[in-house]
PDB file with SEQRES, HELIX, SHEET and CRYST1 records, atoms N, CA, C and O in Angstrom:
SEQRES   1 A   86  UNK UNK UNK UNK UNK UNK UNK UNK UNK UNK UNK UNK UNK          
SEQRES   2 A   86  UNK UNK UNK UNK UNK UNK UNK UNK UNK UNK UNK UNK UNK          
SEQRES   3 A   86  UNK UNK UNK UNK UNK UNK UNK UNK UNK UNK UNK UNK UNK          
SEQRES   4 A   86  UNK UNK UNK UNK UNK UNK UNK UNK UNK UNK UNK UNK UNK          
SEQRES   5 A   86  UNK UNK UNK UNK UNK UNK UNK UNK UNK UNK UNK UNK UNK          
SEQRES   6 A   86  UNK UNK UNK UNK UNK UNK UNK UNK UNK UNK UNK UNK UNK          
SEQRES   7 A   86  UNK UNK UNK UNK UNK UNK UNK UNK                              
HELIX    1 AA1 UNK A   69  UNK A   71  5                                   3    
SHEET    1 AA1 4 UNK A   9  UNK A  15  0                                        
SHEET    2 AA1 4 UNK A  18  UNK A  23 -1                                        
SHEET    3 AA1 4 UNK A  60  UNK A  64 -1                                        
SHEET    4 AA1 4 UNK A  51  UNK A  53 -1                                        
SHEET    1 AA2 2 UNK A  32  UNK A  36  0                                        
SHEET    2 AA2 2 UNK A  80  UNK A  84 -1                                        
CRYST1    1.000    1.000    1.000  90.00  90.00  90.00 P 1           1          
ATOM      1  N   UNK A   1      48.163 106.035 -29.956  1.00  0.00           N  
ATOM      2  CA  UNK A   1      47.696 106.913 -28.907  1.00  0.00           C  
ATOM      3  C   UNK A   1      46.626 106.170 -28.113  1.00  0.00           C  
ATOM      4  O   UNK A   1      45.547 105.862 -28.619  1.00  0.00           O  
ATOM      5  N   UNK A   2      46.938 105.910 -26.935  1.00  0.00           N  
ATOM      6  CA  UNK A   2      45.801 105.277 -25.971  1.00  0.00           C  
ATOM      7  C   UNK A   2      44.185 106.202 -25.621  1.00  0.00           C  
ATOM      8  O   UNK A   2      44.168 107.097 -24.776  1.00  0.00           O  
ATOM      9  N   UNK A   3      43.286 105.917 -26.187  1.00  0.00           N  
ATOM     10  CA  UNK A   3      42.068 106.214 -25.965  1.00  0.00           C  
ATOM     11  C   UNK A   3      41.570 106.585 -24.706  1.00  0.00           C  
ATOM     12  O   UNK A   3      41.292 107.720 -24.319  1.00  0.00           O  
ATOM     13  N   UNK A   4      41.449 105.065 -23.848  1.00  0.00           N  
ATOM     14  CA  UNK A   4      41.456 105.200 -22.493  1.00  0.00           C  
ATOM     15  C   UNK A   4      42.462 104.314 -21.437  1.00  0.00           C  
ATOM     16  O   UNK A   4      42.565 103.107 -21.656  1.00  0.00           O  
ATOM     17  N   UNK A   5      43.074 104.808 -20.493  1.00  0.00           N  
ATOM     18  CA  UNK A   5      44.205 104.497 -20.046  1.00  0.00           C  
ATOM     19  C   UNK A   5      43.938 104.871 -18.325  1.00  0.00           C  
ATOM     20  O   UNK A   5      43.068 105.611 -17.867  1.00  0.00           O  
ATOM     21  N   UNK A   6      45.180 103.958 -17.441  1.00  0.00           N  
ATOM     22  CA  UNK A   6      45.214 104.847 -16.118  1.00  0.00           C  
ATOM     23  C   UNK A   6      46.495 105.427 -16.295  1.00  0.00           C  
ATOM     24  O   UNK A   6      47.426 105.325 -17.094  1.00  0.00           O  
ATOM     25  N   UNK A   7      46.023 106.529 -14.547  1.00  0.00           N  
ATOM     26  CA  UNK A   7      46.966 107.619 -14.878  1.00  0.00           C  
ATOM     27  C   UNK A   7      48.132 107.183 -14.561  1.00  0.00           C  
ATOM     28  O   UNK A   7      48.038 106.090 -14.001  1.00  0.00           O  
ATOM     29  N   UNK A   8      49.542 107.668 -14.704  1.00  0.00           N  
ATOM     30  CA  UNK A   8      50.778 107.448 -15.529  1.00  0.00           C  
ATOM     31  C   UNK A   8      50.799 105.799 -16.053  1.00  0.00           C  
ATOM     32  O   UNK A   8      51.604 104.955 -15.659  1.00  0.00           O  
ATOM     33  N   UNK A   9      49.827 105.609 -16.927  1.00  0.00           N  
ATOM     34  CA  UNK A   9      50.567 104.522 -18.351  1.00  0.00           C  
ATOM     35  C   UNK A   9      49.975 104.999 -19.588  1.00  0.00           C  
ATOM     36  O   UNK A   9      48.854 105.469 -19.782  1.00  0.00           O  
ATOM     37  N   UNK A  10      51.154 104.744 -20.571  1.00  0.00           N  
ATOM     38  CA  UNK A  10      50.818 105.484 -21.681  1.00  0.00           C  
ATOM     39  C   UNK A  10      51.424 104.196 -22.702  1.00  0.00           C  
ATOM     40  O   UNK A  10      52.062 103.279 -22.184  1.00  0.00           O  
ATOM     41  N   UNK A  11      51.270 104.212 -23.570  1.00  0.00           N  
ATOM     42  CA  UNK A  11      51.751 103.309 -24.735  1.00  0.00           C  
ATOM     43  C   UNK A  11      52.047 104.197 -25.960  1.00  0.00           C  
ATOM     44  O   UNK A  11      51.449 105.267 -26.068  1.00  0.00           O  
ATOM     45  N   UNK A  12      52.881 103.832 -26.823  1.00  0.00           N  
ATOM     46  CA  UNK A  12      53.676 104.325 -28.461  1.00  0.00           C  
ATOM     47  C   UNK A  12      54.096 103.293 -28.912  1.00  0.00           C  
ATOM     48  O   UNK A  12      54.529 102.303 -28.322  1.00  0.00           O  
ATOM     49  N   UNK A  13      53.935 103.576 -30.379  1.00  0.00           N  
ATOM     50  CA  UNK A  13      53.896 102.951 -31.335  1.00  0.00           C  
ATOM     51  C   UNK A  13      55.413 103.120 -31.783  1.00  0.00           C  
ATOM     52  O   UNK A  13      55.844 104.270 -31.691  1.00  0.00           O  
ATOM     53  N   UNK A  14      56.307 102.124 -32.266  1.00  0.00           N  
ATOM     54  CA  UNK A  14      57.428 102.106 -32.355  1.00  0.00           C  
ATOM     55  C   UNK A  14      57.882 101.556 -33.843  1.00  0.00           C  
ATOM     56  O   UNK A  14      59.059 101.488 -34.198  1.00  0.00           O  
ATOM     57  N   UNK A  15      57.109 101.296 -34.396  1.00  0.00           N  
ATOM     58  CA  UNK A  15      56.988 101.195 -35.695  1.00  0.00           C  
ATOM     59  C   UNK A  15      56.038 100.157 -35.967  1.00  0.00           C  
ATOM     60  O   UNK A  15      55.364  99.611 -35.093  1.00  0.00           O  
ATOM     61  N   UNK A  16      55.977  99.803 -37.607  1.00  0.00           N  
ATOM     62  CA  UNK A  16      54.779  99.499 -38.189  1.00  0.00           C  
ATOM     63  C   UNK A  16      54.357  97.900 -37.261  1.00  0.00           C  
ATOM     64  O   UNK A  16      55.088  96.944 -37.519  1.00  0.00           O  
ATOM     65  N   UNK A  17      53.390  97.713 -36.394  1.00  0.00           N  
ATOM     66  CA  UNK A  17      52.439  97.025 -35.927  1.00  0.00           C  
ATOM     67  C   UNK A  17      53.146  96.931 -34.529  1.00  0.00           C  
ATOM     68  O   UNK A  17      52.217  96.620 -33.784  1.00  0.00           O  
ATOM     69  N   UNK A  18      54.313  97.032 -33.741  1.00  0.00           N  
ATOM     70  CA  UNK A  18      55.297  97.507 -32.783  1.00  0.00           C  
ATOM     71  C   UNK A  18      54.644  98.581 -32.120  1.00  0.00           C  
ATOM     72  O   UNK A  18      54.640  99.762 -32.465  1.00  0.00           O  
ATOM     73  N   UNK A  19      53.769  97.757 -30.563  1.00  0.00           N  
ATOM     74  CA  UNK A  19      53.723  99.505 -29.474  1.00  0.00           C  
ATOM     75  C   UNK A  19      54.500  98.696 -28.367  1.00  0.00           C  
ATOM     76  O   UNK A  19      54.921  97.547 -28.236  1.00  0.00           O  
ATOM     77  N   UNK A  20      54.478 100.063 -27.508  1.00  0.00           N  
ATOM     78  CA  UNK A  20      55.167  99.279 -26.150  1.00  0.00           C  
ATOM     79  C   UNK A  20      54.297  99.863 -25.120  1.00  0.00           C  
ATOM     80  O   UNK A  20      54.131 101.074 -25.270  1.00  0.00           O  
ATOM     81  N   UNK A  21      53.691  99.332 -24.108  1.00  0.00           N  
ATOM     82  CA  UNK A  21      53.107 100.049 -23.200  1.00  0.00           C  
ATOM     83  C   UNK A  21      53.958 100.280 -22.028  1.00  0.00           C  
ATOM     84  O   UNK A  21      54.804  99.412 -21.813  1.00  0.00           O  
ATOM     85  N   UNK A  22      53.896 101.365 -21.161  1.00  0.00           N  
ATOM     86  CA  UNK A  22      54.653 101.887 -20.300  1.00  0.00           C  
ATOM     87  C   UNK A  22      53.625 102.127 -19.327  1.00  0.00           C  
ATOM     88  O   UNK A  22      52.527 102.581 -19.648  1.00  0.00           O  
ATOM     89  N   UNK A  23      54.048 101.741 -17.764  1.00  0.00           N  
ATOM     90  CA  UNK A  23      53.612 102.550 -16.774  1.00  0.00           C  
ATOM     91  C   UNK A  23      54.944 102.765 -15.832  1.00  0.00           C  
ATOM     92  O   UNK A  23      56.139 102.739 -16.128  1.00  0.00           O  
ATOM     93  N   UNK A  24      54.114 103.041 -14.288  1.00  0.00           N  
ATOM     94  CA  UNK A  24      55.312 103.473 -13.369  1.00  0.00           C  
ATOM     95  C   UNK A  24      55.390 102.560 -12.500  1.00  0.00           C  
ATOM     96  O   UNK A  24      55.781 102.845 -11.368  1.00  0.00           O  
ATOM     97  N   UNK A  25      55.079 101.428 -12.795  1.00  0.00           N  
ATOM     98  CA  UNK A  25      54.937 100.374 -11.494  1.00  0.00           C  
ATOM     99  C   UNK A  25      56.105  99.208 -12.521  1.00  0.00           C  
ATOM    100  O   UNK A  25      56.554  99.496 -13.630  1.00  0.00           O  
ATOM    101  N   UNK A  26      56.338  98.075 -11.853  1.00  0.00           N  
ATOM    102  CA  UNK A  26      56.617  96.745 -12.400  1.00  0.00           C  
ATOM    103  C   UNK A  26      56.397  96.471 -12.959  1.00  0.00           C  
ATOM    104  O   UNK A  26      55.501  96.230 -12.151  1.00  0.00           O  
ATOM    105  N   UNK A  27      56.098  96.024 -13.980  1.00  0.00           N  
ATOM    106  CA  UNK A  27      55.006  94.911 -14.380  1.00  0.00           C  
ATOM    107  C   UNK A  27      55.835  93.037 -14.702  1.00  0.00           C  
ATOM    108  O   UNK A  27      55.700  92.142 -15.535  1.00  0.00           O  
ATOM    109  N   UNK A  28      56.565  93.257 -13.606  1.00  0.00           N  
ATOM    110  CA  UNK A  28      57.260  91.898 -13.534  1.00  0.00           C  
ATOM    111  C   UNK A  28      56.358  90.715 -13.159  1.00  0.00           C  
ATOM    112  O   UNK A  28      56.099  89.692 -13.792  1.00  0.00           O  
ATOM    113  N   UNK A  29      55.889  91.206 -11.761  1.00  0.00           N  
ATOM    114  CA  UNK A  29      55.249  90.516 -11.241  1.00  0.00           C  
ATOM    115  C   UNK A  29      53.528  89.947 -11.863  1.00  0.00           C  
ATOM    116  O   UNK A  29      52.776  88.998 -11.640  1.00  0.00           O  
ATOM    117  N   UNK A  30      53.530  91.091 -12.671  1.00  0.00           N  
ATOM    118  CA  UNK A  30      51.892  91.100 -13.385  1.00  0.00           C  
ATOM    119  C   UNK A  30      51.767  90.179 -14.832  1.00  0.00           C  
ATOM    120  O   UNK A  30      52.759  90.146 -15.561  1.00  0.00           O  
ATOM    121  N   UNK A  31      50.605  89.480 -15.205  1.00  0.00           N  
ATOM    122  CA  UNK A  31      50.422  88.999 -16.129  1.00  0.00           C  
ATOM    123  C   UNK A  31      49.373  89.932 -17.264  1.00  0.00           C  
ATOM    124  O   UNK A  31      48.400  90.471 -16.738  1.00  0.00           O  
ATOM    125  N   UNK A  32      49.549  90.109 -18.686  1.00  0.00           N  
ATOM    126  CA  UNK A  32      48.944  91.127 -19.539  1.00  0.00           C  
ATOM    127  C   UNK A  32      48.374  90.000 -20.521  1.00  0.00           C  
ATOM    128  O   UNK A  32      48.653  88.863 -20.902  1.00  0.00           O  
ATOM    129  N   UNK A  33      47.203  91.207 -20.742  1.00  0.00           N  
ATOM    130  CA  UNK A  33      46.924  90.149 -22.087  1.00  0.00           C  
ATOM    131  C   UNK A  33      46.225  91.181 -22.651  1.00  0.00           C  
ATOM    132  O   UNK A  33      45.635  92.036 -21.992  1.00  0.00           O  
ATOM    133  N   UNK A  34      46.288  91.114 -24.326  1.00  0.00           N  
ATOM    134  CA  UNK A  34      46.010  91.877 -25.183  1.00  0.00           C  
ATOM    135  C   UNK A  34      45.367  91.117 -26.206  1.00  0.00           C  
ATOM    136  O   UNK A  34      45.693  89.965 -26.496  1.00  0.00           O  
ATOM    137  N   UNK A  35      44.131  91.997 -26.940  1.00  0.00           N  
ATOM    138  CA  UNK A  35      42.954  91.441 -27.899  1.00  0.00           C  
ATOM    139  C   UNK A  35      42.865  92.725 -28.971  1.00  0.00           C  
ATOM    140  O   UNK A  35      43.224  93.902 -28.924  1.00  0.00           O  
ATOM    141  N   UNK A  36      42.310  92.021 -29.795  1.00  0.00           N  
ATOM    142  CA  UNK A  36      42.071  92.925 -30.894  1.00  0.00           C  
ATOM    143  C   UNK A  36      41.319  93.822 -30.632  1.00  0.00           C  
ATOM    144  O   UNK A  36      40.644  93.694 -29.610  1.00  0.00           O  
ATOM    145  N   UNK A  37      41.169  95.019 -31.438  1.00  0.00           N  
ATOM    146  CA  UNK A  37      39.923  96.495 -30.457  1.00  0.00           C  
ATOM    147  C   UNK A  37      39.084  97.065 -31.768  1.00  0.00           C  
ATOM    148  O   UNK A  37      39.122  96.666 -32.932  1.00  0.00           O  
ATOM    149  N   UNK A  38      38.537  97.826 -31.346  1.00  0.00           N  
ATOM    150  CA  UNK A  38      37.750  98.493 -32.519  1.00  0.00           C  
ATOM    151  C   UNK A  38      37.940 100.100 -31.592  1.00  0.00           C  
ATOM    152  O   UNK A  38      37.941 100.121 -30.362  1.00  0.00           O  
ATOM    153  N   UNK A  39      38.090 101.363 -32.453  1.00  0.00           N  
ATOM    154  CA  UNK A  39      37.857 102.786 -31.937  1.00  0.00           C  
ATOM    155  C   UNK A  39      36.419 103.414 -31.939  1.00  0.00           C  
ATOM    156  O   UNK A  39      36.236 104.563 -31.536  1.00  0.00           O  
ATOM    157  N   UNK A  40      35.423 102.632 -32.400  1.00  0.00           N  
ATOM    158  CA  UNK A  40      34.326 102.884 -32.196  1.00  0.00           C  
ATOM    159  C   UNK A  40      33.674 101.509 -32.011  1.00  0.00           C  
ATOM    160  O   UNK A  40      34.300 100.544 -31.572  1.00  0.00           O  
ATOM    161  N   UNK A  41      32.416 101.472 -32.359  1.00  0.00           N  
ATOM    162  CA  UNK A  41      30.711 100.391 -32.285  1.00  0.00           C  
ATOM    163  C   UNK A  41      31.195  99.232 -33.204  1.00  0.00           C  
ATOM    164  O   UNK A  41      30.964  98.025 -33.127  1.00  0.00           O  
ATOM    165  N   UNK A  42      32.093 100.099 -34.289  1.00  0.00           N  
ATOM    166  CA  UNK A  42      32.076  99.054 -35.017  1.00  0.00           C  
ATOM    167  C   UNK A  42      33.211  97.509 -34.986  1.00  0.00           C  
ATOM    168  O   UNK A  42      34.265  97.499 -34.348  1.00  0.00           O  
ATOM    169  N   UNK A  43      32.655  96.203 -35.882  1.00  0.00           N  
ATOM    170  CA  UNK A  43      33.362  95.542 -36.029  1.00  0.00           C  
ATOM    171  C   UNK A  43      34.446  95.174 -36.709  1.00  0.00           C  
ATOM    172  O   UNK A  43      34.218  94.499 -37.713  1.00  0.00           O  
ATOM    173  N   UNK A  44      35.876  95.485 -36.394  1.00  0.00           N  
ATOM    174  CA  UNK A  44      36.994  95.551 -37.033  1.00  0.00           C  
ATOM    175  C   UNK A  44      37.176  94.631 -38.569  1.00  0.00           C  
ATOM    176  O   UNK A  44      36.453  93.635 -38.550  1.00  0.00           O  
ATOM    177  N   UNK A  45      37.791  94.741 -39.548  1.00  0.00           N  
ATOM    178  CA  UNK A  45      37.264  94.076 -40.921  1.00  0.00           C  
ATOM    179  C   UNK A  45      38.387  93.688 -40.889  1.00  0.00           C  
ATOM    180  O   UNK A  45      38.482  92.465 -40.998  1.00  0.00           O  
ATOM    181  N   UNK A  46      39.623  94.416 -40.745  1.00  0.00           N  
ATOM    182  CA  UNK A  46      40.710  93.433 -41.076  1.00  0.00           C  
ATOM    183  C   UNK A  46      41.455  92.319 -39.910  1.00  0.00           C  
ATOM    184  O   UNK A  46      41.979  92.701 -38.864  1.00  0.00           O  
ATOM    185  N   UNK A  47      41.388  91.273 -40.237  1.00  0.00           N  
ATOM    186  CA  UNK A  47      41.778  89.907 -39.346  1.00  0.00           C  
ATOM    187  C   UNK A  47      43.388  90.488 -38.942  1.00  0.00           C  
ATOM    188  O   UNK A  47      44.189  90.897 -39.782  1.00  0.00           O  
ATOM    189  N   UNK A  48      43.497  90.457 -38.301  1.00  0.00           N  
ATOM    190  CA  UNK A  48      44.689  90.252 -36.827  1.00  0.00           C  
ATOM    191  C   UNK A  48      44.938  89.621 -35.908  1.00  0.00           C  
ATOM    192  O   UNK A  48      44.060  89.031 -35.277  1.00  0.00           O  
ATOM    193  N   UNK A  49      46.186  89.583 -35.601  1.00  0.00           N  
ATOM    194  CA  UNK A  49      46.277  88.612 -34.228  1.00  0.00           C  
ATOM    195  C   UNK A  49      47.255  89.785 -32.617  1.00  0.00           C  
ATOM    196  O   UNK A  49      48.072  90.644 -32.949  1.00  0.00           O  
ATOM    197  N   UNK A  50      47.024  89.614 -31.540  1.00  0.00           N  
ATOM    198  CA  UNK A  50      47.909  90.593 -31.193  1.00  0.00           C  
ATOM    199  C   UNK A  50      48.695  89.727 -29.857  1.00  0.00           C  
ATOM    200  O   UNK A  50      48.167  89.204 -28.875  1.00  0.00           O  
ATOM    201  N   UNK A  51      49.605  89.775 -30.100  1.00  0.00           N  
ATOM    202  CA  UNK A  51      50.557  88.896 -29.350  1.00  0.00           C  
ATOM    203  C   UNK A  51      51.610  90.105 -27.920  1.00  0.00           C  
ATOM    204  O   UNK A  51      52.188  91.154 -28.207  1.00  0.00           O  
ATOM    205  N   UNK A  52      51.542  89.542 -26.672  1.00  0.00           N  
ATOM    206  CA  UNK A  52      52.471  90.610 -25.801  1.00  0.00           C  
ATOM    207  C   UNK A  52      53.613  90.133 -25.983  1.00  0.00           C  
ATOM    208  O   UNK A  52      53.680  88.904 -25.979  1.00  0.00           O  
ATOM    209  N   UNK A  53      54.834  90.888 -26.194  1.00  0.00           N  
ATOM    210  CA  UNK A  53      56.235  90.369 -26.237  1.00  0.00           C  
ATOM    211  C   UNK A  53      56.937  91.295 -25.244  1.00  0.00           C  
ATOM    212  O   UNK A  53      56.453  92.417 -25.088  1.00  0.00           O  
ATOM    213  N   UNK A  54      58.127  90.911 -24.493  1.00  0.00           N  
ATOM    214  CA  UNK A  54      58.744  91.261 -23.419  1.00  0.00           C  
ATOM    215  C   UNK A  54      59.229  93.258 -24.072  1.00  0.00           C  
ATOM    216  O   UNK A  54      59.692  93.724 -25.113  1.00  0.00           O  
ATOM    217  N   UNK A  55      58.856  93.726 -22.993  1.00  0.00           N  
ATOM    218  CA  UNK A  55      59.246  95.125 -23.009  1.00  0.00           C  
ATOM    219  C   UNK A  55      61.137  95.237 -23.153  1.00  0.00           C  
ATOM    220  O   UNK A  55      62.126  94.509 -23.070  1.00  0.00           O  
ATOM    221  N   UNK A  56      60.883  96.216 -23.334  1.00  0.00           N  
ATOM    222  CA  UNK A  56      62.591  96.919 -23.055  1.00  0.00           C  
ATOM    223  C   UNK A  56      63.082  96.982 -21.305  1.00  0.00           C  
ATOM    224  O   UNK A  56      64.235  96.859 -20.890  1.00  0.00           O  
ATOM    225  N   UNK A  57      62.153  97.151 -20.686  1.00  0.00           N  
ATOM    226  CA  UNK A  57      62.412  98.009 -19.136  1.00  0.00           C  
ATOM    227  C   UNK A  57      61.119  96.811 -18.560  1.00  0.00           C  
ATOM    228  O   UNK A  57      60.265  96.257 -19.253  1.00  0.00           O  
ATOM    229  N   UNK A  58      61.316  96.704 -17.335  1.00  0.00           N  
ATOM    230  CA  UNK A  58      60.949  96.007 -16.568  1.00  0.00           C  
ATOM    231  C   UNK A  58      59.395  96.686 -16.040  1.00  0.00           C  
ATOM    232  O   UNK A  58      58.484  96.122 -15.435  1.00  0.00           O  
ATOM    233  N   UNK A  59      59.514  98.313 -16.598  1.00  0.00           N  
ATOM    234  CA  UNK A  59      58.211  98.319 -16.522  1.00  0.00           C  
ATOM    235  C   UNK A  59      57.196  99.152 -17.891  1.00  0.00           C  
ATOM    236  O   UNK A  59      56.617 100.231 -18.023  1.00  0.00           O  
ATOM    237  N   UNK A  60      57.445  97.765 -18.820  1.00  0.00           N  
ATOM    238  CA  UNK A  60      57.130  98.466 -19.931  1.00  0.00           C  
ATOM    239  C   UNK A  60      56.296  96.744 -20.257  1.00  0.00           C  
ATOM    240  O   UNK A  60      56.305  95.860 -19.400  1.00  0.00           O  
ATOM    241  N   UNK A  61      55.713  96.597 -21.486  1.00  0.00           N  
ATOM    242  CA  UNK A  61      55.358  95.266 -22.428  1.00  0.00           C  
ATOM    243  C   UNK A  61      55.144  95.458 -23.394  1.00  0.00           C  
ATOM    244  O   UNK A  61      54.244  96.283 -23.550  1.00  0.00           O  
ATOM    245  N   UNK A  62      55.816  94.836 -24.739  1.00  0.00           N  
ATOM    246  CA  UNK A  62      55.668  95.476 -26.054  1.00  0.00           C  
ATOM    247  C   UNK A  62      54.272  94.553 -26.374  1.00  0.00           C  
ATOM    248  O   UNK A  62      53.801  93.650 -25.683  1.00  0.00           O  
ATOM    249  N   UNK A  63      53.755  95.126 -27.729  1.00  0.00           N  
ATOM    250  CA  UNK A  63      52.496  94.485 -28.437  1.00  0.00           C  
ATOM    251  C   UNK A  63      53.177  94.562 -29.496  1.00  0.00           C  
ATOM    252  O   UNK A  63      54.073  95.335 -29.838  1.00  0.00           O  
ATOM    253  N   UNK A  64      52.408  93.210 -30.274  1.00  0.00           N  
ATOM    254  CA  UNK A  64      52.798  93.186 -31.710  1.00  0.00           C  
ATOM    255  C   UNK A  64      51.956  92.880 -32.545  1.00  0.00           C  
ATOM    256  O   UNK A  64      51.692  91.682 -32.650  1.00  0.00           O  
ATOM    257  N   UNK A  65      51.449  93.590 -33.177  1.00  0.00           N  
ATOM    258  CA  UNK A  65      49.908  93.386 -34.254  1.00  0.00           C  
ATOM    259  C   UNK A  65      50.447  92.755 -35.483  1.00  0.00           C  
ATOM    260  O   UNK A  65      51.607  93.039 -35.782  1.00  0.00           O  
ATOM    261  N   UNK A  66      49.826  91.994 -36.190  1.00  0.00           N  
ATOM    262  CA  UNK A  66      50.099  91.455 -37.161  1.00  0.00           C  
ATOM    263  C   UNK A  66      48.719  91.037 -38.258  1.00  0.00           C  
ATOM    264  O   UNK A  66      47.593  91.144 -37.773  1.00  0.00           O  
ATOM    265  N   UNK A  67      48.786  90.806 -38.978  1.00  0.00           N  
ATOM    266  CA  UNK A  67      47.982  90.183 -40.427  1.00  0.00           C  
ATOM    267  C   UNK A  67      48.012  88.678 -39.969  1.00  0.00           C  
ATOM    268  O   UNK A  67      49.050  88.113 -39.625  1.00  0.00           O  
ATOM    269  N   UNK A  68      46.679  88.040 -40.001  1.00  0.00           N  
ATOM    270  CA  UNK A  68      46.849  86.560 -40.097  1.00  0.00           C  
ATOM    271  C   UNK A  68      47.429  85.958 -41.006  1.00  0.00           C  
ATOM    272  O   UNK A  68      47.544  86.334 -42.173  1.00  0.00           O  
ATOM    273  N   UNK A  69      47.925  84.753 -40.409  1.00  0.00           N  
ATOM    274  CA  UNK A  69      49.034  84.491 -41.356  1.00  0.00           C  
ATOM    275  C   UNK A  69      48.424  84.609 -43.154  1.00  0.00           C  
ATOM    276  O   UNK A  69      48.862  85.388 -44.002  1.00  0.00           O  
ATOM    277  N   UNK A  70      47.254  83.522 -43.346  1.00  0.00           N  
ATOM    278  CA  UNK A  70      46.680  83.934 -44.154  1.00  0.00           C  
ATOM    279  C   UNK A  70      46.515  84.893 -45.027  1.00  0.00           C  
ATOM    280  O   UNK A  70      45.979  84.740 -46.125  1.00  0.00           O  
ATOM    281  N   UNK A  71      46.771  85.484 -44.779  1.00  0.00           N  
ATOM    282  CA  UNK A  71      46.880  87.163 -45.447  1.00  0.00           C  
ATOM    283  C   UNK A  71      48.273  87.557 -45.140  1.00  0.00           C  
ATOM    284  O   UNK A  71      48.608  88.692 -45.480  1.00  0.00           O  
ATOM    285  N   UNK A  72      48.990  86.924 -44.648  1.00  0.00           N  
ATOM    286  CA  UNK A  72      50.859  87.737 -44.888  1.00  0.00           C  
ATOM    287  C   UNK A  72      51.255  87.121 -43.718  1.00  0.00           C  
ATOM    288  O   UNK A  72      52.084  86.227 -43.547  1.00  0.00           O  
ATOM    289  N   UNK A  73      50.461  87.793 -42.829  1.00  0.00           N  
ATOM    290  CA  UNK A  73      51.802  87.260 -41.528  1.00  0.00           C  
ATOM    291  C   UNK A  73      52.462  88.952 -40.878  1.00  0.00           C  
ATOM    292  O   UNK A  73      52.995  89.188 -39.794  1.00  0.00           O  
ATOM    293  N   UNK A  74      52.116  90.017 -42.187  1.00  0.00           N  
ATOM    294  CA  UNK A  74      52.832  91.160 -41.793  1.00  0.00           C  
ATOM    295  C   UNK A  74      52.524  92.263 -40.768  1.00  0.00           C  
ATOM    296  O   UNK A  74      51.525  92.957 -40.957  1.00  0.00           O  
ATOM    297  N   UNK A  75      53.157  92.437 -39.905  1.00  0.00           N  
ATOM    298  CA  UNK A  75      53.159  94.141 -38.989  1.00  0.00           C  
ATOM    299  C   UNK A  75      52.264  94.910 -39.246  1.00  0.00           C  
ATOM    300  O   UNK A  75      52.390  95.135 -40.450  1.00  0.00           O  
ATOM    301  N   UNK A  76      51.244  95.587 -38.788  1.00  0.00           N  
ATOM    302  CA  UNK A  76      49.996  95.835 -39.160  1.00  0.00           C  
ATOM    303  C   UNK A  76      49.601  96.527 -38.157  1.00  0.00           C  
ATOM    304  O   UNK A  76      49.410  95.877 -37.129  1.00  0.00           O  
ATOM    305  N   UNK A  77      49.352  98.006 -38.099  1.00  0.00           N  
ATOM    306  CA  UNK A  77      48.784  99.245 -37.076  1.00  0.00           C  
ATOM    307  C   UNK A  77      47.208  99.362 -37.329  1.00  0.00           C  
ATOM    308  O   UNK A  77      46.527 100.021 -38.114  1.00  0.00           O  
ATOM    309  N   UNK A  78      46.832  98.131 -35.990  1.00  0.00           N  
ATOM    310  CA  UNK A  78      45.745  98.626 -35.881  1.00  0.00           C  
ATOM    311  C   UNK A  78      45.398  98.021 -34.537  1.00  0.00           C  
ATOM    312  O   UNK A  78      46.039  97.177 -33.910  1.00  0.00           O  
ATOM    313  N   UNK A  79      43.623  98.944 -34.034  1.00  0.00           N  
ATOM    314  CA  UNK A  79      43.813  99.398 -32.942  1.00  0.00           C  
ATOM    315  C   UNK A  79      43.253  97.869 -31.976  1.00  0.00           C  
ATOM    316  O   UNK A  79      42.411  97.053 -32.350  1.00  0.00           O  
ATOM    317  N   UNK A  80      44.001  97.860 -30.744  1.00  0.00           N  
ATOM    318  CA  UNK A  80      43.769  96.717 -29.763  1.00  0.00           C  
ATOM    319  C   UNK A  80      43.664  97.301 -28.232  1.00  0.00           C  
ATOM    320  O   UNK A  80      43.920  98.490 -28.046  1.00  0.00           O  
ATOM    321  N   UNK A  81      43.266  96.414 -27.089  1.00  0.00           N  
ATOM    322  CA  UNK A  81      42.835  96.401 -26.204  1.00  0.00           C  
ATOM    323  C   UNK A  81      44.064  95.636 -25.636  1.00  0.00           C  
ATOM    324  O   UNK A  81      44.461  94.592 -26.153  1.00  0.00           O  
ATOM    325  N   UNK A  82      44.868  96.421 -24.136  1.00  0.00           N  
ATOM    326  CA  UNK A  82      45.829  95.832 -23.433  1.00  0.00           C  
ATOM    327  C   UNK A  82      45.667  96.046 -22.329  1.00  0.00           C  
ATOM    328  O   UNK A  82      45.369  97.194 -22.000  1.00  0.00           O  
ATOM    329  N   UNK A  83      45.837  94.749 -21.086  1.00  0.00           N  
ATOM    330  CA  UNK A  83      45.554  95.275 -20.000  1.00  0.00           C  
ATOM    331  C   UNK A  83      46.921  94.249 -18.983  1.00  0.00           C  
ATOM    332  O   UNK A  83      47.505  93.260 -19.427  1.00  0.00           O  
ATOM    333  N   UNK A  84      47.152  94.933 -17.445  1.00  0.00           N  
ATOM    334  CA  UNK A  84      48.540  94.581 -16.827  1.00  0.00           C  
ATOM    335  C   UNK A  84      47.345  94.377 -15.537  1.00  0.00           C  
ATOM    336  O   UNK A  84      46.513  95.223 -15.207  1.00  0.00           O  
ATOM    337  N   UNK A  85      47.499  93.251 -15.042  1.00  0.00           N  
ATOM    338  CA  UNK A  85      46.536  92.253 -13.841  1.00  0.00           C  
ATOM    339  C   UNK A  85      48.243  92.463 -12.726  1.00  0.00           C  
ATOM    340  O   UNK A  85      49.438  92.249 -12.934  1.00  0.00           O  
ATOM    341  N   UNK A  86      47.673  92.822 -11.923  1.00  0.00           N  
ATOM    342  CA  UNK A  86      49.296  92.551 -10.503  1.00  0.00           C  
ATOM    343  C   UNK A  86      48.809  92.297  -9.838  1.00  0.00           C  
ATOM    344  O   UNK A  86      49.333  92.018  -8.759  1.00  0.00           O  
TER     345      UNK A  86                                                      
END                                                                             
């Protein structure tokens, strides 16, 4: 569930460490980049990496959270920061 967002883009979670963000524009033309987040002050404890991978729809971009490799490598729901530059 997106915290804070503009109006019509929304993002869901599509399974375990799998979101896709959605708006109503392109985002062909735009470059995204996504970082690890915290939901409050605090500093996140578990290590992640968050990588953008190509959406379904031309105006969508999936995220993919993961465990450093170090620790697995595995799919991992937790919370990050995504943003679409056009």
């Amino acid at each position: 569930m997106a915290a804070r967002h503009s109006k019509h883009t929304s993002s869901h979670n599509t399974g375990t460490g799998q979101y896709v963000m959605v708006t109503h524009h392109s985002l062909a033309a735009c470059a995204e980049v996504a970082t690890r987040g915290s939901v409050n002050t605090s500093v996140p404890y578990t290590p992640t990496t968050v990588e953008i991978t190509p959406g379904p729809e031309s105006n969508t971009v999936g995220i993919q959270v993961r465990d450093l490799l170090f620790f697995g490598g595995n799919p991992d729901n937790q919370s990050f920061h995504v943003a679409a530059v056009c």
